[in-house]
C-alpha positions in Angstrom: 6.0 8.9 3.5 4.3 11.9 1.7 6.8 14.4 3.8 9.6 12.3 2.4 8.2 12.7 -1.3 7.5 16.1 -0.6 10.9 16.8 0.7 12.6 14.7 -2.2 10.7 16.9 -5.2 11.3 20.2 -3.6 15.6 18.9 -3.5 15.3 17.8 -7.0 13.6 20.7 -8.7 15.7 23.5 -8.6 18.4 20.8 -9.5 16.7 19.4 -12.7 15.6 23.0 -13.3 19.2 24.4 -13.8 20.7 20.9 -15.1 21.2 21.7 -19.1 19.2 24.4 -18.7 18.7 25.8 -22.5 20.5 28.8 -24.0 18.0 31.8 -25.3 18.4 30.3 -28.8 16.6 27.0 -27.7 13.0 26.8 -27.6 11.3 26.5 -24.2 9.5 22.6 -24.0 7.2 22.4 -21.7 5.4 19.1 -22.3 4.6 16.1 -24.9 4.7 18.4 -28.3 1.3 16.0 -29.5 -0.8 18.2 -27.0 -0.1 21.2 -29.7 0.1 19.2 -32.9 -2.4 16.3 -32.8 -6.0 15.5 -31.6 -6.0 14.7 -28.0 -8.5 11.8 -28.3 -6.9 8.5 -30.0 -9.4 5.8 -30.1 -9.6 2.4 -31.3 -12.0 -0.4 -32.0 -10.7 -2.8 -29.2 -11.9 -0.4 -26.4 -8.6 1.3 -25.9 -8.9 5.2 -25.6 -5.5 7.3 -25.1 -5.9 11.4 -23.9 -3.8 13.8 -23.7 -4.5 15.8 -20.3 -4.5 19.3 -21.4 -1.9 21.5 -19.8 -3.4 24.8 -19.6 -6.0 23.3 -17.3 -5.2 24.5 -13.5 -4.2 22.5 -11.5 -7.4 22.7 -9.1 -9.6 21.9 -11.8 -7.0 18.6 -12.6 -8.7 15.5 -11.1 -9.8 12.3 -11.8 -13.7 13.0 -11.5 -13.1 15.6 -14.6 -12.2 12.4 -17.6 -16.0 12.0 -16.3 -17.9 12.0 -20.4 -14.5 12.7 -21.3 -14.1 9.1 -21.9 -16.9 7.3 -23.3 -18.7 4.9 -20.7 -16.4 6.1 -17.8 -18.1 7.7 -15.0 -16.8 8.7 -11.3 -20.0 9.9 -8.6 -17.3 12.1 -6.1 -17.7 11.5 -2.7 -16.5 14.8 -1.8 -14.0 13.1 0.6 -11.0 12.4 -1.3 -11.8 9.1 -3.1 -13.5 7.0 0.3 -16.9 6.3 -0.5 -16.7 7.3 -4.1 -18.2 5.3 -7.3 -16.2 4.5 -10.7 -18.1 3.0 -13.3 -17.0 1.9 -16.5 -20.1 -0.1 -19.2 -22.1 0.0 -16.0 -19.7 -2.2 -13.7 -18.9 -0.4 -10.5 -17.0 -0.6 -6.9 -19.2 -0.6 -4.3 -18.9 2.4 -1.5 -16.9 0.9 0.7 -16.5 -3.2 0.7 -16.1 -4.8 -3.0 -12.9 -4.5 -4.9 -12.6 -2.0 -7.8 -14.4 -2.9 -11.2 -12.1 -0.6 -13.0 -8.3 -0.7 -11.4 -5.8 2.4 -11.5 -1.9 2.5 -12.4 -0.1 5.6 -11.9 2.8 4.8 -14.3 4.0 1.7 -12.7 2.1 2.2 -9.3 -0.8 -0.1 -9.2 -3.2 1.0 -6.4 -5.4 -2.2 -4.8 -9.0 -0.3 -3.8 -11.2 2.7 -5.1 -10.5 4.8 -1.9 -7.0 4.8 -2.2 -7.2 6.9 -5.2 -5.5 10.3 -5.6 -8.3 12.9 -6.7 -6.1 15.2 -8.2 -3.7 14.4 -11.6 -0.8 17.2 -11.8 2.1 15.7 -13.0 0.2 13.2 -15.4 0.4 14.3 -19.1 -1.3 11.3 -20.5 -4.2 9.1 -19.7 -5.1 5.6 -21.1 -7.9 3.5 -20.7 -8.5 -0.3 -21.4 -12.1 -1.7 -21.6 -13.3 -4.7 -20.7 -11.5 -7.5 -18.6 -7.9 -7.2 -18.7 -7.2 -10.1 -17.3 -4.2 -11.0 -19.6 -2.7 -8.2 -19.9 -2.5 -6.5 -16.6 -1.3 -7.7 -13.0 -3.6 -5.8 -11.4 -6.5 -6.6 -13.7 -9.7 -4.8 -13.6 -12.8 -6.6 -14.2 -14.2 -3.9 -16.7 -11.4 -2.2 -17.6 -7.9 -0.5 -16.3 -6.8 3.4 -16.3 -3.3 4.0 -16.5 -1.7 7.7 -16.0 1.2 8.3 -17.3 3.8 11.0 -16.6 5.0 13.7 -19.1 8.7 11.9 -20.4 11.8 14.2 -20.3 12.9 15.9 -23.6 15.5 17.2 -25.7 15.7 20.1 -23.5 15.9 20.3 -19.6 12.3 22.8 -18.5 10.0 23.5 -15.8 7.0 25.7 -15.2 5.5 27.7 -11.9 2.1 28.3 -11.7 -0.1 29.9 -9.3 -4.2 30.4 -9.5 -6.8 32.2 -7.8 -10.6 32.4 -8.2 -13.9 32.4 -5.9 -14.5 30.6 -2.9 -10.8 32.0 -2.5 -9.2 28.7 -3.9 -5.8 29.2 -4.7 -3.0 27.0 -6.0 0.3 26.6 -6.7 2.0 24.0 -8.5 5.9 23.3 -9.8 7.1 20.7 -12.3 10.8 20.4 -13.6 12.6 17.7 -15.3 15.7 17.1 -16.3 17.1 16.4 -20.2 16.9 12.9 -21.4 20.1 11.1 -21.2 21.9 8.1 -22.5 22.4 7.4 -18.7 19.8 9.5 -16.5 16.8 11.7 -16.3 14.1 12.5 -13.8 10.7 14.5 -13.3 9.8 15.9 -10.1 6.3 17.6 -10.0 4.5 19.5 -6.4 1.9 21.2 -5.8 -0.9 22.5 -3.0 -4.1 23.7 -3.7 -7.1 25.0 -0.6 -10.4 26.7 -1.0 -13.1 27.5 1.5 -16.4 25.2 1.9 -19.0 25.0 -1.2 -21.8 24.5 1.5 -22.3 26.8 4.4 -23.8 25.7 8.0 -26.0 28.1 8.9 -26.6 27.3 12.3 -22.3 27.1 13.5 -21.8 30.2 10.8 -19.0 28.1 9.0 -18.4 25.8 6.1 -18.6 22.5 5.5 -16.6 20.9 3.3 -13.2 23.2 2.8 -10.3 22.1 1.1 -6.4 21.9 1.8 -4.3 19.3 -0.2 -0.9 19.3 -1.4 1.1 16.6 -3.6 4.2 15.3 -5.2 5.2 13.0 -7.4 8.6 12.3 -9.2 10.0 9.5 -11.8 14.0 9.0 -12.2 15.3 6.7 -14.8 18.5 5.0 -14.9 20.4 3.4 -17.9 23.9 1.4 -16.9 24.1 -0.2 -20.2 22.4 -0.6 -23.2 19.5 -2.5 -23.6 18.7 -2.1 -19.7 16.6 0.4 -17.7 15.9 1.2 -13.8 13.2 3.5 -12.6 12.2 4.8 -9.4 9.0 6.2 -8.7 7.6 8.1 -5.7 3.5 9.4 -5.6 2.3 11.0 -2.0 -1.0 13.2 -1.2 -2.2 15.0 1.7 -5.7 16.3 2.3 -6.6 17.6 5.6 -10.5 19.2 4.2 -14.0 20.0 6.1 -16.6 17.1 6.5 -17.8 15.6 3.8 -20.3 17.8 1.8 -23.3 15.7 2.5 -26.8 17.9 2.6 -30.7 16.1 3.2 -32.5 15.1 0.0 -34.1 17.6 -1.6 -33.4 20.2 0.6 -30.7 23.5 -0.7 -27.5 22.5 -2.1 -26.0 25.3 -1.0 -26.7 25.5 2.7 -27.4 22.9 6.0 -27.8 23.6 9.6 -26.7 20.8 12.1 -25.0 21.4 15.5 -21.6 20.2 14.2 -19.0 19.3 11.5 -16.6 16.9 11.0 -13.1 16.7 8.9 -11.4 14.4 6.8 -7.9 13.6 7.2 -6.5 11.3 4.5 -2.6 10.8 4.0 -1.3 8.5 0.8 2.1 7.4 -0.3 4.0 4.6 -2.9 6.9 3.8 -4.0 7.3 1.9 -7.4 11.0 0.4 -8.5 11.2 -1.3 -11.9 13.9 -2.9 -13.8 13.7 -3.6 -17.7 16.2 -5.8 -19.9 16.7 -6.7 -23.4 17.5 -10.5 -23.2 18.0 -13.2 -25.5 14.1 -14.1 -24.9 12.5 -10.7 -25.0 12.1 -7.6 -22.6 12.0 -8.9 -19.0 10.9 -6.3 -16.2 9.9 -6.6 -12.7 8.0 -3.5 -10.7 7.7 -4.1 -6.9 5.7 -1.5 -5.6 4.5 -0.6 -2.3 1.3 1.9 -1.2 0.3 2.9 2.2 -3.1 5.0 2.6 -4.6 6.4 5.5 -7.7 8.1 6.6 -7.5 9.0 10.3 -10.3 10.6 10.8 -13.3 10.6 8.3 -15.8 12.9 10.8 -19.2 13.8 9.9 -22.9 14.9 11.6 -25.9 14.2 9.8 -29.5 15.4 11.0 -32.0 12.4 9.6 -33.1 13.3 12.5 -32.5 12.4 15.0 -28.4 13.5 15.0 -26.2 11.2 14.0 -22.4 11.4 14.8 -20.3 8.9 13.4 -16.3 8.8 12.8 -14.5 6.2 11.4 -10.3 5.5 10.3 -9.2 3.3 7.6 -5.9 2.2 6.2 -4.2 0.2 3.6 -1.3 -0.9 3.0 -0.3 -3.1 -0.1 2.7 -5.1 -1.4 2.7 -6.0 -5.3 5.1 -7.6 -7.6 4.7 -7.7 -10.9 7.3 -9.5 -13.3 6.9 -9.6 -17.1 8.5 -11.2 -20.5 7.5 -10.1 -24.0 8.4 -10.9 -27.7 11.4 -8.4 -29.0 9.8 -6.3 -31.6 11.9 -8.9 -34.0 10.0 -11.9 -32.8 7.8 -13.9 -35.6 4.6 -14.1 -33.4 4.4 -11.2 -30.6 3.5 -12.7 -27.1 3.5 -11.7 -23.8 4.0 -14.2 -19.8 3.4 -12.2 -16.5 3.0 -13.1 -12.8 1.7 -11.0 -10.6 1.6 -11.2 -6.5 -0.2 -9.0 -3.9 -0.3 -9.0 -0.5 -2.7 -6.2 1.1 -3.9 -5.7 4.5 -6.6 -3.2 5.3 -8.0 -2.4 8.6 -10.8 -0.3 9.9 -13.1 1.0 12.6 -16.3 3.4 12.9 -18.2 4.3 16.2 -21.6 6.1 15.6 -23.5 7.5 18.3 -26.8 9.9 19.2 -25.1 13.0 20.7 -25.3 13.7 24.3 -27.6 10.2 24.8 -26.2 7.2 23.4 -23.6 5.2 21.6 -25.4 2.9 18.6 -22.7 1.2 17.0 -19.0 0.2 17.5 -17.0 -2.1 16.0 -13.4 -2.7 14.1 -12.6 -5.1 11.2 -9.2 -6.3 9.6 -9.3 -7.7 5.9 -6.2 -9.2 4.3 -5.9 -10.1 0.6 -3.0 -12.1 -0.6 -3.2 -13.0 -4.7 -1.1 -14.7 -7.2 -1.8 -14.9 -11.2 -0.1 -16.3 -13.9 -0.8 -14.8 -17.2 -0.5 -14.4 -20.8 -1.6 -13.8 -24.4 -0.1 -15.0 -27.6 -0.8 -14.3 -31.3 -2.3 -17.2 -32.6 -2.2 -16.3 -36.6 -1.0 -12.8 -38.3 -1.4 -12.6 -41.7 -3.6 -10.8 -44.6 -4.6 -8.4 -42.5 -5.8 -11.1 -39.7 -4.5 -11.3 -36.2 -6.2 -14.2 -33.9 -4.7 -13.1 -30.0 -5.4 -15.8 -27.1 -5.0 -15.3 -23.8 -5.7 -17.1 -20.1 -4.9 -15.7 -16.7 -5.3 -18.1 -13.7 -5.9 -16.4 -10.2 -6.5 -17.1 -6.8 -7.3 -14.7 -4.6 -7.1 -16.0 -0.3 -9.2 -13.5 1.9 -9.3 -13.4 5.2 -11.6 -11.7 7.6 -12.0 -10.8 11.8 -14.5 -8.0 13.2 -14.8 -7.5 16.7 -18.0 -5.4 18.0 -18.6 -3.8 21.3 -21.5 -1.5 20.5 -24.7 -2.4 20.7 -23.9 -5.6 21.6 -20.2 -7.6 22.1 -19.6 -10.0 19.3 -16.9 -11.0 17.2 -15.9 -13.2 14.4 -13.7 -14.3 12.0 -13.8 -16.0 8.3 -11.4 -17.4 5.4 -12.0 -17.7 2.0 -10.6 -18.7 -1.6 -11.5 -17.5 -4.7 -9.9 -19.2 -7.9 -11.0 -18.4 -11.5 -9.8 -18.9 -15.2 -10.0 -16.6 -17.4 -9.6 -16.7 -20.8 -10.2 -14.0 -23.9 -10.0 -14.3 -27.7 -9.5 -11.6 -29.9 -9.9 -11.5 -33.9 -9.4 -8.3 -35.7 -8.9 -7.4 -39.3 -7.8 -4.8 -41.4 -10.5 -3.5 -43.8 -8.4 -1.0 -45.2 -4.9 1.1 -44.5 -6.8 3.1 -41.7 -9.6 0.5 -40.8 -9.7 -2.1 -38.7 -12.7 -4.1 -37.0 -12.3 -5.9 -33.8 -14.3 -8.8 -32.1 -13.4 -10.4 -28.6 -15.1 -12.8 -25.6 -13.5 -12.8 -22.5 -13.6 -13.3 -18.6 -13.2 -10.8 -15.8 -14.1 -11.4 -11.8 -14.1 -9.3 -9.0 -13.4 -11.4 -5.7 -15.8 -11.9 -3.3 -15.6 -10.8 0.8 -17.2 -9.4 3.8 -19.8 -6.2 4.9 -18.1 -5.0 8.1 -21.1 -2.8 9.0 -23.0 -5.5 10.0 -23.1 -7.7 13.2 -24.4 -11.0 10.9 -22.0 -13.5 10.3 -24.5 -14.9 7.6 -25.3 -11.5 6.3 -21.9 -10.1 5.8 -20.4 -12.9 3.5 -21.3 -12.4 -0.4 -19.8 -13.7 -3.3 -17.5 -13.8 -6.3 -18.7 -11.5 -9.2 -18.4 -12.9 -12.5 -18.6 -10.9 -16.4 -18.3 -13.1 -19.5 -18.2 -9.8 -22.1 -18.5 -9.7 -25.9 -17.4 -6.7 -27.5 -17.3 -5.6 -31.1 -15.7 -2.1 -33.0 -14.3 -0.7 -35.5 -12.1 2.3 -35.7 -10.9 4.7 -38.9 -9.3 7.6 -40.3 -10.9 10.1 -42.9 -10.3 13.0 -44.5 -6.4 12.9 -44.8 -6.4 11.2 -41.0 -7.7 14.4 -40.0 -10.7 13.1 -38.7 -10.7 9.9 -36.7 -13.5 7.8 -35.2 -14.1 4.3 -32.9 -17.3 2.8 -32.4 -18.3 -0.2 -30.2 -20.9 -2.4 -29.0 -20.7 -4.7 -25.5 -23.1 -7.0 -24.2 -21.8 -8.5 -20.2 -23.7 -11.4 -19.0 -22.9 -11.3 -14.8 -23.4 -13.6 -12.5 -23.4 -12.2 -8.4 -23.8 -8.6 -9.5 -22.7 -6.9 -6.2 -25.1 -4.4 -4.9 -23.8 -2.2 -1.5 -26.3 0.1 0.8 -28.7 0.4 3.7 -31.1 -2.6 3.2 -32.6 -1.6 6.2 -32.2 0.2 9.6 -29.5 -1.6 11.1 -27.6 -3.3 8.3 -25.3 -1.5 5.7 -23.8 -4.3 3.5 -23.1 -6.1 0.1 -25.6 -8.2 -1.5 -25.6 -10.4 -4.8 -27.6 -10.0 -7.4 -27.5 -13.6 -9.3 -28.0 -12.3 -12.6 -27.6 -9.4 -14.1 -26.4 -8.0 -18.1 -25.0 -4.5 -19.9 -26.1 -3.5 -23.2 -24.1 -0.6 -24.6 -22.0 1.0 -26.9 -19.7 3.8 -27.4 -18.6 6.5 -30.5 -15.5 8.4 -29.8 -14.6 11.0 -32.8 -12.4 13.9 -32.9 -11.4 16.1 -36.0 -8.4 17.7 -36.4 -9.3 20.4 -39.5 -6.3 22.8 -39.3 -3.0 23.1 -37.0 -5.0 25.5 -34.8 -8.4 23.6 -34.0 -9.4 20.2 -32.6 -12.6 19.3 -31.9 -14.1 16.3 -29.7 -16.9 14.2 -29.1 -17.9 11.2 -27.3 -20.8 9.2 -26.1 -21.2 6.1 -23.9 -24.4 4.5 -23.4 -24.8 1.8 -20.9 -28.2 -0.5 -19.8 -27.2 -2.5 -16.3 -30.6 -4.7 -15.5 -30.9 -7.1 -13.0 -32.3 -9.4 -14.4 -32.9 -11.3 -11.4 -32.4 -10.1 -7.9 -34.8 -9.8 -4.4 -34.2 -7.8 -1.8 -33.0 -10.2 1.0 -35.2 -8.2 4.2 -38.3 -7.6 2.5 -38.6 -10.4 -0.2 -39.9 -7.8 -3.1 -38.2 -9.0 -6.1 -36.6 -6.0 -8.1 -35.9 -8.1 -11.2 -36.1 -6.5 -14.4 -35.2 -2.9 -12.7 -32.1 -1.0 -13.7 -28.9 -2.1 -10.9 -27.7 0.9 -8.9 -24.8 3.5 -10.0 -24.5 3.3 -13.4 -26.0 6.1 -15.3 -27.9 5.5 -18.6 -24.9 7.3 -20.6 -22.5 9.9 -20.6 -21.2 12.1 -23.4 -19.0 15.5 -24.0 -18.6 17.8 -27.3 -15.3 20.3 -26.9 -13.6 22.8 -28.9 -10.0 23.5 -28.8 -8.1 26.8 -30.3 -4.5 26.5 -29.5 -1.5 27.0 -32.4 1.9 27.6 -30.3 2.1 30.8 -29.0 -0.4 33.3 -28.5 -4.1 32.9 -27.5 -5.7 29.7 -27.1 -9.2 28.9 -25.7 -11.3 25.8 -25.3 -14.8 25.1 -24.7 -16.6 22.1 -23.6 -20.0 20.2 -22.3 -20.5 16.9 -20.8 -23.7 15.2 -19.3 -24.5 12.6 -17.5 -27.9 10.8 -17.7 -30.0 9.6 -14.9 -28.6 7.6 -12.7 -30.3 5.3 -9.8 -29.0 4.7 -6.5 -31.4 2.1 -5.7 -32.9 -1.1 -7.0 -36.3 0.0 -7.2 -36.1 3.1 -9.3 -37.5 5.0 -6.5 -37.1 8.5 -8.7 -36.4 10.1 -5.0 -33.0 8.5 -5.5 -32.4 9.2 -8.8 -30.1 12.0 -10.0 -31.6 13.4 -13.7 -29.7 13.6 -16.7 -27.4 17.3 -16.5 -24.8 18.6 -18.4 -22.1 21.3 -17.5 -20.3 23.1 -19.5 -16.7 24.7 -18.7 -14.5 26.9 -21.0 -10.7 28.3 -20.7 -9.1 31.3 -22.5 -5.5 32.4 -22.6 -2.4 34.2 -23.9 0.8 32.1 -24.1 4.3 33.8 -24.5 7.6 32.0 -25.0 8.2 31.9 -21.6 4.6 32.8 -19.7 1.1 32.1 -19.7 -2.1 33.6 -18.8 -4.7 31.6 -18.5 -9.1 32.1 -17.6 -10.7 29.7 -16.8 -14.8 28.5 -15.7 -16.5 25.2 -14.6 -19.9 24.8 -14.7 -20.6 28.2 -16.2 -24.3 27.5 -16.1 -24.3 26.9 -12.4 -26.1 23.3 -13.1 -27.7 22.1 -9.6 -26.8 18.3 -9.0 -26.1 15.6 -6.7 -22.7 14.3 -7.4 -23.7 11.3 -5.6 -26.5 10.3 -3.2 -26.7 8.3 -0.3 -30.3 7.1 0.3 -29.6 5.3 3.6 -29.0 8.0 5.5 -30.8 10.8 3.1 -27.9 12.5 2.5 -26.4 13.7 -1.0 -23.1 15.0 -1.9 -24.1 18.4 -3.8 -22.2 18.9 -7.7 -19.5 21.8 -7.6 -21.1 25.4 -8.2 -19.9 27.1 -10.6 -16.0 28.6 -10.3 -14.2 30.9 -12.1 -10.7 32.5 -11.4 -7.1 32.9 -13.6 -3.8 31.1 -13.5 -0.5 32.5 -14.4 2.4 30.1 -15.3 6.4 31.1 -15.9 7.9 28.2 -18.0 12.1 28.3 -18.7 
């Protein structure tokens, strides 16, 4: 499918880049005009934060670990194999590695993807980013249980445009990237956007003489919208991603960052594409739309060596594949009381196997699962009473969610079994805000969000591999406002999450990697989200997220020793960013900014071995932009700030932060 996106965008570019091309007396638009003219942090008091991805940002450095502090509260710990294995947190609610469904779900315009691993690291071709705290279970069809990020592509103008860019910079990473779109029309208009990006390894293996973890990845997306008659809209939507990279940068525990020595590497092959078709109307009753949208991911292989010791060799393939229908009514924006009706159905099936094995003397471990996931939901809000500056909003989404589960096993031993399951849930949430002033408002909800239950496949327990439904019941309070002539705008909240079955994934001992619950567990937290806007040429940014996860009661299933009372895995203790933007049309721009991350835990016990410290990095771009060029420096971590992006304490391994980079971009726009 990717080849076939590939193929598509490089047909349509050169089209769209020609169609209605402007004359030298029209200005050259490259993307959204807000990016120029208005802050690029919009919050509100409900949880709702909307960012405008800059565009003079390479695309290397474009990826979904870098909103990381950006937004308040949101947090991704990088694998360093595409997204497989990775953590996303949002007010301390996570995926697990491997087995749990996402806390935090992901759209790309109307794509919805079903699991954590499935998605695309980098974000060319997005211009905007929005993200939705707390349960969303009325409001999305692909709900997340503490929130939902939707990316949204840059929409055609006035003008028909493109740009070319190419970068280079140390560890000879180079890119190359090409958007174009057409005009808007009364009848059609598309955006086609590719790119392909490689760099050599971050960590060297001083025993083979090579590195570890380099990277080749290349990627296309493209959007065409079709109007046949007023009041009625079609669009077609194609996403694909290839990554053919190193092993995954995994180094021992408190050992160099920057080097290992084992007798072998690995690679990680991973190969994504979806297709999204949506119709819109204007009827009678409202806006009716329907997206049906297909994904299909694979990883074939994910290769790695460890030395614990003794060497350990392991290689596993995963896939996914997902059907989703979404279908949708709302109020016209004439209707007396705004509401909203949605049904949503998903059918995903996702299969997998790993074989691990001491090299040269013996196989420890073989096996091969398949899990399918089927799930309908009907869903809705309505506005109960709007008036006076009051607006009351109820809402109720009811779910069910049919898993089913087989593993077969030939290593160490043959076993195999299989397992069915239904999980059903109601889910309410009520909403009051009110208007304090012309740019106040204050906002108070309760609501319901779940993650489904399901299976460990890495281990050979029946009993052990089952674990439960996790449930949030979530209060949240905010208020946002405007100051200084709207120049200045800020969004503060409080949360407090009461969870039942708090799902906690790792090693619990030799033998068993798997899921278990916590029964109780609460998040404490709040965030502030400001930016100031003080002249047409500067903008200036801040946020800060803090979040307190506790179980408050949990004991560890092999050894008994109750770990209530500690801090739950994953989540750090806050995250928080302060930039500085200089950019008024053309000429030079530059941007500065620093985000940390506080400690974060990787186990239950608070083990400070496997515990990442609070860091911050700091990154910074500076330019010259021409009417039809740009020039662009750029840095990440300028102060070269040793980390562990993530750690695995099972296998005393840790995936390493990126060093710090540095290289320059030139772009030709027309």
């Amino acid at each position: 499918m990717l080849r076939f996106i590939l193929a598509t965008g490089c047909l349509l570019a050169p089209v769209l880049a020609h169609a209605q091309a402007p004359t030298d007396s029209e200005s050259v638009v490259r993307n959204a005009p807000f990016v120029v003219t208005a802050a690029p942090l919009s919050a509100d008091a409900a949880g709702t934060t909307h960012l405008a991805l800059d565009d003079t940002t390479p695309p290397a450095t474009q990826s979904l670990a870098g909103l990381s502090g950006r937004l308040a509260n949101f947090q991704l710990a990088d694998s360093g194999a595409g997204s497989y294995g990775s953590l996303v947190t949002l007010r301390g609610l996570a995926n697990t590695p491997y087995f749990s469904d996402p806390a935090v779900t992901v759209y790309f315009d109307d794509l919805p993807l079903a699991s954590s691993f499935t998605y695309p690291t980098g974000l060319f071709g997005f211009s905007t980013v929005a993200l939705y705290r707390g349960p969303q279970a009325v409001a999305f069809g692909r709900a997340g249980e503490a929130g939902v990020i939707v990316f949204d592509s840059a929409v055609p103008t006035a003008a028909a445009g493109g740009e070319l860019r190419a970068s280079y910079g140390n560890f000879a990473a180079r890119s190359a990237a090409l958007t174009a779109r057409s005009a808007r029309g009364d009848k059609l208009d598309a955006t086609v956007s590719v790119s392909a990006q490689a760099r050599d390894g971050y960590i060297e293996n001083t025993q083979l003489h090579t590195r570890v973890d380099d990277v080749q990845s290349s990627a296309a997306s493209a959007r065409i919208r079709y109007r046949p008659a007023a009041g009625s809209e079609l669009t077609l939507q194609l996403l694909g991603t290839r990554q053919r990279n190193g092993a995954q940068p995994l180094v021992p525990l408190g050992g160099p960052l920057d080097t290992v020595a084992r007798a072998g590497e690995g690679s990680t092959d991973i190969d994504f594409g979806g297709v999204a078709l949506k119709a819109a109307f204007e009827t009678a009753l409202g806006r009716l739309s329907a997206t049906t949208s297909y994904t299909d991911w694979r990883m074939s292989p994910y290769e790695n060596f460890l030395v614990l010791p003794p060497p350990l060799h392991s290689r596993s393939t995963l896939s996914q594949r997902a059907w989703n229908e979404e279908i949708r009514l709302a109020s016209s924006v004439h209707a007396a009381r705004e509401w909203n009706l949605g049904a949503w159905f998903s059918d995903t099936r996702t299969t997998g196997a790993i074989a691990r094995e001491i090299p040269h003397l013996f196989p420890i471990e073989g096996s091969s699962y398949e899990l399918g996931a089927q799930t309908a939901a009907l869903f809705g809000s309505v506005d109960l009473y709007a008036a006076s500056g009051w607006r009351v909003t109820a809402g109720l989404r009811a779910e069910s969610v049919r898993k089913t589960f087989d593993r077969a096993q030939t290593v160490p031993f043959a076993a195999q079994y299989s397992s069915d399951r239904t999980f059903a849930a109601l889910l309410p949430r009520l909403t009051v805000s009110y208007a304090l002033a012309a740019d106040t408002t204050a906002s108070a909800s309760v609501s319901a969000g779940t993650k489904p239950g399901g299976w460990s496949a890495y281990t050979d327990s029946a009993a052990l591999a089952r674990f439960s439904a996790e449930r949030t019941l979530a209060f949240e309070a905010g208020v946002d406002t405007a100051l200084a002539a709207r120049t200045v705008r800020l969004a503060a909240r409080v949360f407090a999450y009461q969870i039942d079955n708090y799902q906690i994934e790792r090693s619990f001992n030799a033998t068993d990697y798997l899921v278990v619950d916590a029964p109780r567990a609460r998040s404490l937290g709040g965030e502030l989200e400001a930016s100031w806007h003080p002249s047409a040429a500067w903008t200036l940014a801040a946020t800060l997220g803090v979040a307190d996860l506790t179980l408050r009661e949990f004991t560890d299933p092999f050894t008994h020793v109750s770990y209530s009372g500690q801090r739950a895995p994953y989540a750090p203790a806050f995250n928080a960013s302060l930039g500085a933007d200089y950019r008024l049309g053309r000429g030079w721009f530059a941007s500065a900014e620093l985000r940390a991350t506080g400690r974060t835990y990787y186990v239950e016990s608070g083990d400070p071995a496997a515990a990442q410290p609070a860091y911050a990095v700091a990154s910074a771009r500076l330019g010259y932009e021409a009417s039809r060029w740009r020039l662009t420096l750029f840095g990440e971590n300028l102060a070269d700030a040793h980390y562990y992006a993530l750690m695995i304490p099972g296998v005393g391994h840790g995936v390493p932060g990126a060093p710090r980079t540095f290289g320059a971009e030139i772009s030709l726009q027309w």
